[in-house]
N, C-alpha and C positions, 0 to 999 in steps of 0.2 A: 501187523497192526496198522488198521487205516486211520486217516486225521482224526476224523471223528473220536476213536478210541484213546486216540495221541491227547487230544483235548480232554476228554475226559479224566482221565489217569495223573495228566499235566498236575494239578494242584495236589495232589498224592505223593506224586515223583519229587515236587520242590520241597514238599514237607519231608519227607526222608530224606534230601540232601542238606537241606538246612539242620533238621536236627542231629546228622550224622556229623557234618562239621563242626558245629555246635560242639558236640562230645569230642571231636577230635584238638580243637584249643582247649578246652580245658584241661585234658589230661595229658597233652603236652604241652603245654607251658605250666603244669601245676596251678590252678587256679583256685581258689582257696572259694570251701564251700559255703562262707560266711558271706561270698562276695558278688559271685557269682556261680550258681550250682549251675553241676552238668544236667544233661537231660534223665543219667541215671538215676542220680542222687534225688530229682523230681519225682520220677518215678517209684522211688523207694519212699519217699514222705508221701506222696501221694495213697501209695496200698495201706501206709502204715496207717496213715489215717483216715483212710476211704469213706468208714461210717460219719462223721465228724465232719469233713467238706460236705458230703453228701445232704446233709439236713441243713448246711449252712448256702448250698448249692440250693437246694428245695425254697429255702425262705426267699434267696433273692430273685430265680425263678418269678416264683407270684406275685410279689412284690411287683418286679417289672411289668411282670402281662398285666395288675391291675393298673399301673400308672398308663401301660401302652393303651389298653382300652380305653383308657378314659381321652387321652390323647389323640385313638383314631375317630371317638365322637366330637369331640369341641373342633378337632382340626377340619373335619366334614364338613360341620355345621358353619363351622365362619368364614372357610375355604368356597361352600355355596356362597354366601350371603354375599361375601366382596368380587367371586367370581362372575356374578349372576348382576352387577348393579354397578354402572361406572360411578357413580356418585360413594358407594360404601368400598370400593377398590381406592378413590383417592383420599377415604376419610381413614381409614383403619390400615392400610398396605404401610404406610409408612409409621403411623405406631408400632405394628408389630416388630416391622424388621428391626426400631430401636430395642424394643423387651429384648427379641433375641439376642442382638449384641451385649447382653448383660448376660456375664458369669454367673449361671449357675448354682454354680458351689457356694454364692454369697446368700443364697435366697436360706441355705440350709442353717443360718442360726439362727433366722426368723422365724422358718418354718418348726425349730424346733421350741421355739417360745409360744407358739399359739397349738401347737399339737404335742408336745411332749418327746420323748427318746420312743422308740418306736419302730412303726411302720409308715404311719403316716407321712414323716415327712419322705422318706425315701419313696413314696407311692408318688404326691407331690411333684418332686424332686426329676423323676422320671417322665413325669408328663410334661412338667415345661421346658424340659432340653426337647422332648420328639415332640410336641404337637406341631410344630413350625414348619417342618418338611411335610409336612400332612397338608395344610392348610394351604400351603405356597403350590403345591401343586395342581390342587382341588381346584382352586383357583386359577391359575393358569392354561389348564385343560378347560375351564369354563369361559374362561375369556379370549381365548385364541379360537374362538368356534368360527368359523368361516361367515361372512356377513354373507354373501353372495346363498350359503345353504338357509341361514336362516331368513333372508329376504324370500326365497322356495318357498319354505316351510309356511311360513306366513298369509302369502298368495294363495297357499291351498287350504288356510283355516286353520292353522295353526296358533295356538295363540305365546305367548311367552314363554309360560309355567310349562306348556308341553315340548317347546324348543330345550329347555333347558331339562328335565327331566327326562325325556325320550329320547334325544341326542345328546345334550349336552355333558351329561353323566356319562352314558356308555363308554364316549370318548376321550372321556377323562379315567376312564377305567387307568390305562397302560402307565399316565400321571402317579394315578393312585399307589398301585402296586411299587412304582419305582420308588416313592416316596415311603414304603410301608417298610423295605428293604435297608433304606438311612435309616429310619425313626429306629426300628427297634435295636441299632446298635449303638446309637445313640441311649434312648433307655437305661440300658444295660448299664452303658457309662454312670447316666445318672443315678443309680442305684445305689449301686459300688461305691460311688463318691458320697451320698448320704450316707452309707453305712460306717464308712470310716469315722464317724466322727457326730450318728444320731440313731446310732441301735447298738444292742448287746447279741444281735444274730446277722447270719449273710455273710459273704464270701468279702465286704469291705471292714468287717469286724472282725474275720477271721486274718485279712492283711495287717493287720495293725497288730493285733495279739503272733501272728508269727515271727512279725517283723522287731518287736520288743521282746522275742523270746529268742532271737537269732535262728530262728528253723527259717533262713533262708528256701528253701526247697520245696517248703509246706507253701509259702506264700507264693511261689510261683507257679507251684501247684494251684494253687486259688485262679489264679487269673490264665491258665491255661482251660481253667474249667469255665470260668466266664466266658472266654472267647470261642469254648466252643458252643455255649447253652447260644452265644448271638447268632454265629455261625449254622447254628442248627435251625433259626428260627427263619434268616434270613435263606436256605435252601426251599425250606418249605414256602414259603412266600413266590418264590425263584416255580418250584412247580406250579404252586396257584395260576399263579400269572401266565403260565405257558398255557396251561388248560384253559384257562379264562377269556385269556385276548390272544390269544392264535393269532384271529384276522390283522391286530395291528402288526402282528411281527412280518408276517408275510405280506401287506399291504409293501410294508417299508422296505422289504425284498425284490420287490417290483418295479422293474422303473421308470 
């Protein structure tokens, strides 16, 4: 087996040794499945109720993609606007980063007084934990352009709006996609966290009803399924980006 394959398999191998461990404290030191379920006892709640996560797996799914979407538009659009304009970089870069620094999870009993128990707020919900990393690096790949290329570009008839579109974008691509990688597990979070506590569907609804029914095993079963619908989303992103911007990974390979 060459590196290559070593790496590959790597995140495979830790996951079988963790969960292997995992089961081997529990069932020797008696761990009580109220308190801590093994990875069996998961699996056993998980088949028993496969149908049941699975529709409540489904709801937070889409939920999430529609808050992510909405997210990788507003984060695009305002991410151009402040990357593209030093006057709208020093008007708005510092509002944003204060929003962000506000929790969340506080937005979700306002959000459910103006939208109701729902989807909505967790669609919401979703979009203003991830637009931030969208935005922040839209931005940053637009503003970090090299003056010396766009002073070129200029010279030869270039005018702004093409500096900024025909370069400035491409190379904020690699930005892009790292940013696309955070946001959606981020999302997720946000989802799961309005669900707990602003719908009667979703895998944050089905934690609370496990965790008040003591089916410890069901609930961890929940968030083992969460992390891996992020984990699956963020792969996929992981190939985009390799297709996509090749030239920047091997640029950076170069020296």
């Amino acid at each position: 087996m060459n590196k290559k394959q070593i790496e590959l398999w790597s995140p495979w191998l830790l996951l079988a040794f963790v969960l292997l461990l995992w089961q081997v404290i529990c069932s020797g030191f008696e761990v009580s499945e109220f308190i801590f379920p093994s990875p069996l006892r998961i699996w056993n709640q998980f088949w028993e109720f496969k149908s049941t996560i699975a529709a409540h797996a489904w709801r937070t799914y889409w939920v999430t993609m529609a808050g992510f979407g909405l997210a990788i538009v507003v984060g695009v659009l305002l991410g151009f606007v402040i990357g593209s304009s030093r006057l709208a970089y020093a008007a708005v870069y510092p509002l944003m980063t204060a929003f962000n620094a506000l929790p969340k999870a506080a937005f979700v009993p306002i959000l459910v007084v103006w939208f109701g128990i729902g989807a909505g707020p967790a669609i919401l919900t979703a979009f203003l934990i991830s637009f931030f990393p969208i935005m922040v690096n839209i931005a940053t790949g637009l503003a970090t352009l090299e003056p010396e290329l766009e002073d070129v570009l200029r010279v030869l008839g270039a005018k702004r709006w093409d500096v900024l579109v025909k370069v400035g974008l491409p190379r904020s691509m690699p930005y892009f996609f790292g940013s696309l990688k955070v946001a959606i597990t981020l999302a997720f979070v946000g989802t799961t966290v309005s669900e707990m506590t602003a719908a009667n569907e979703g895998i944050g609804y089905l934690l609370i009803s496990a965790g008040s029914a003591m089916q410890m095993g069901l609930a961890f079963a929940g968030l083992l399924v969460v992390g891996a619908m992020a984990m699956g989303m963020y792969e996929l992103f992981s190939i985009i980006e390799k297709n996509t911007t090749g030239w920047a990974h091997r640029g950076s390979q170069n020296p």
